[in-house]
C-alpha positions as CSV (number, residue, x, y, z in Angstrom):
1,X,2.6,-22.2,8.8
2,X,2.7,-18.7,9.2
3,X,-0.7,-16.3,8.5
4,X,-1.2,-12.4,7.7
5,X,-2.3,-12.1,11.4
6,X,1.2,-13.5,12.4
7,X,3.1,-11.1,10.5
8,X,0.7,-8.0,9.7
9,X,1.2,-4.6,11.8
10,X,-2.2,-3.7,13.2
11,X,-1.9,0.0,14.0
12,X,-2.5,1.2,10.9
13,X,-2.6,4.7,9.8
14,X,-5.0,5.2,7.4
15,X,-6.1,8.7,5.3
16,X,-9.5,9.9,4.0
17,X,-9.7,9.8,0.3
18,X,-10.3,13.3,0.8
19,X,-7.6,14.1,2.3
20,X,-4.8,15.7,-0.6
21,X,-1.8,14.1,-1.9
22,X,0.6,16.7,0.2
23,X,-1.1,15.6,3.3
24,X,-0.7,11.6,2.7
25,X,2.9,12.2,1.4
26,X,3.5,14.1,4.6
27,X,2.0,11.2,6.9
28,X,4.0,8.7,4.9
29,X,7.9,11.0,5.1
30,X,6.7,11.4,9.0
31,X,6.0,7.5,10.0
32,X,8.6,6.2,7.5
33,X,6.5,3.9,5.3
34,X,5.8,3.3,1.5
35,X,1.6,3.3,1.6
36,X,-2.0,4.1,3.7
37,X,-4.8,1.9,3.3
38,X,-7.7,5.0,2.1
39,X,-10.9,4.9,3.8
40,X,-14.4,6.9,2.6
41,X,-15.9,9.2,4.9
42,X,-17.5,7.0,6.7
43,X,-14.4,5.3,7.0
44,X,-14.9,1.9,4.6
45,X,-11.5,0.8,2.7
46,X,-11.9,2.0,-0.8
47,X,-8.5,1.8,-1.9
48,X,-4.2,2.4,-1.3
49,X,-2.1,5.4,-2.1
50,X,1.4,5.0,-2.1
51,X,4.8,6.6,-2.6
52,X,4.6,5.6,-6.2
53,X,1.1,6.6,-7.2
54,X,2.2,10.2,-5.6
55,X,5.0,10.0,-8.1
56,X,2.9,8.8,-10.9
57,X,0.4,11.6,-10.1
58,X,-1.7,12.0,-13.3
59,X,-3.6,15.4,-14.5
60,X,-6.1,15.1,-16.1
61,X,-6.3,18.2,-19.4
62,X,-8.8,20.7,-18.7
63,X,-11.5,19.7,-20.6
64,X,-10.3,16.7,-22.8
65,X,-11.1,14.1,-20.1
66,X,-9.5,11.3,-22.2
67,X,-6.3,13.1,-22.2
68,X,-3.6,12.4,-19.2
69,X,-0.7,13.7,-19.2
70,X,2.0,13.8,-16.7
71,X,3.5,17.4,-15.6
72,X,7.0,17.7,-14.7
73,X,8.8,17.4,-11.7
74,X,8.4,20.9,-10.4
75,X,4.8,21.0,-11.8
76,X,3.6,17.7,-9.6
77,X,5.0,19.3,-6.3
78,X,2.5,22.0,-6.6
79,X,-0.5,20.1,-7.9
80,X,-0.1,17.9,-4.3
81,X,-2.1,20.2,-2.4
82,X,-4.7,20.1,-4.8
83,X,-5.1,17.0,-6.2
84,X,-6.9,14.6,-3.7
85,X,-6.1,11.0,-2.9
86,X,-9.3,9.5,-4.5
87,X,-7.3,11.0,-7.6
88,X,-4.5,9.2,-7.7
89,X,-5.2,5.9,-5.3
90,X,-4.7,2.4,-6.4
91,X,-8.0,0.8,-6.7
92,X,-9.7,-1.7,-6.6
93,X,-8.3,-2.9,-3.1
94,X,-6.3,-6.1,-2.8
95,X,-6.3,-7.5,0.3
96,X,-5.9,-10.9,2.4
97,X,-7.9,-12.0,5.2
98,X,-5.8,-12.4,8.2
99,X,-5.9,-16.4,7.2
100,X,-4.0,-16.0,3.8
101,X,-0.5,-17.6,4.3
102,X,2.3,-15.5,4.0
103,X,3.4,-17.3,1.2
104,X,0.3,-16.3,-0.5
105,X,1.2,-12.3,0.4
106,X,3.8,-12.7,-0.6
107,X,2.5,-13.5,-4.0
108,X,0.4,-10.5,-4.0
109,X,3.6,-8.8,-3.3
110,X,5.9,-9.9,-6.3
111,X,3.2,-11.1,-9.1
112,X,1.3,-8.2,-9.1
113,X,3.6,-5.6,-7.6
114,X,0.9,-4.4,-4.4
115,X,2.5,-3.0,-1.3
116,X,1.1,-2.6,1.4
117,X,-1.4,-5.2,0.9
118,X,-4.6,-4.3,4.0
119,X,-5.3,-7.5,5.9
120,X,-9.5,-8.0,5.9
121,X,-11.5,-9.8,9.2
122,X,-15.4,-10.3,7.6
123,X,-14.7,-7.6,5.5
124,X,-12.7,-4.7,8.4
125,X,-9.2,-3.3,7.9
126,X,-7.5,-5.3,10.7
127,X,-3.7,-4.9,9.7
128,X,-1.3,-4.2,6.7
129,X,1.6,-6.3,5.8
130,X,4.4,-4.0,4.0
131,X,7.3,-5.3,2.1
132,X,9.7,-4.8,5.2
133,X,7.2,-6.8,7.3
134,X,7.8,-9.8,4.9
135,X,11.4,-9.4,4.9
136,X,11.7,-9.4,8.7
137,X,10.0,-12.3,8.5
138,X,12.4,-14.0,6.1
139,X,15.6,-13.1,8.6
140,X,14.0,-14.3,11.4
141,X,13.0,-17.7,9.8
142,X,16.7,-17.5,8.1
143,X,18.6,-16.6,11.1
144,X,16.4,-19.7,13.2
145,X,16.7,-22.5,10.4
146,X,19.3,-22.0,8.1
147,X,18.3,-24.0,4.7
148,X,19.1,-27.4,4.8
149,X,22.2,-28.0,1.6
150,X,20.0,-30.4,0.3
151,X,16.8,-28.3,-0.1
152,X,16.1,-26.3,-3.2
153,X,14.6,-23.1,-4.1
């Protein structure tokens, strides 16, 4: 049975949750992926900002703090070098120990729509597992043992 530490990539690039959205959307476009694992200044996982939650970026009004509304498209390209991730990250974290099966990752993956998901040993960022990770995965297994006809989904 395959595990997160089978699977997972384990040099992971992570960003300071003060870094700004400009920067993590730069080191994102640069390394080609979809999400970096956030870490507080002194460098503990405290959440995930990815390619959608830049997209989503929400704005708070000036002074109605209950208000969000979402600027347009032109709008949000500015605001990335000022907003900060700790803005706009996905908290709290959802993550696997490296023992989780990748079945169950894959779970995490579709049921609840997280990607990357950070792979945990006693509590320490040890990997991510993206959504390409999980479908190389899949080809390897599918190009190895094709399905037996008499198996079902």
């Amino acid at each position: 049975m395959l595990r997160a530490r089978d699977i997972m990539e384990t040099s992971v690039i992570l960003i300071r949750s003060s870094a700004s959205l400009l920067e993590a959307a730069e080191i994102m476009l640069a390394k080609g992926i979809n999400g970096l694992p956030v870490v507080s200044g002194e460098g503990k996982l405290v959440g995930v900002i990815g390619i959608k939650d830049i997209l989503r970026m929400p704005h708070r009004q000036a002074g109605r703090s209950y208000v969000v509304f979402y600027p347009g498209f032109e709008r949000r390209a500015r605001l990335m070098s000022q907003l900060l991730v700790s803005e706009v990250m996905s908290t709290p974290v959802v993550a696997v120990s490296e023992d989780a099966t990748v079945s169950e990752v894959l779970a995490i993956v579709l049921d609840r729509g997280i990607h990357p998901v950070p792979v945990l040993r006693e509590g320490e960022l040890v990997g991510i597992i993206g959504r390409a990770d999980l479908v190389r995965v899949m080809v390897g297994l599918a190009s190895a043992t094709p399905l037996d006809p008499s198996e079902t989904a």
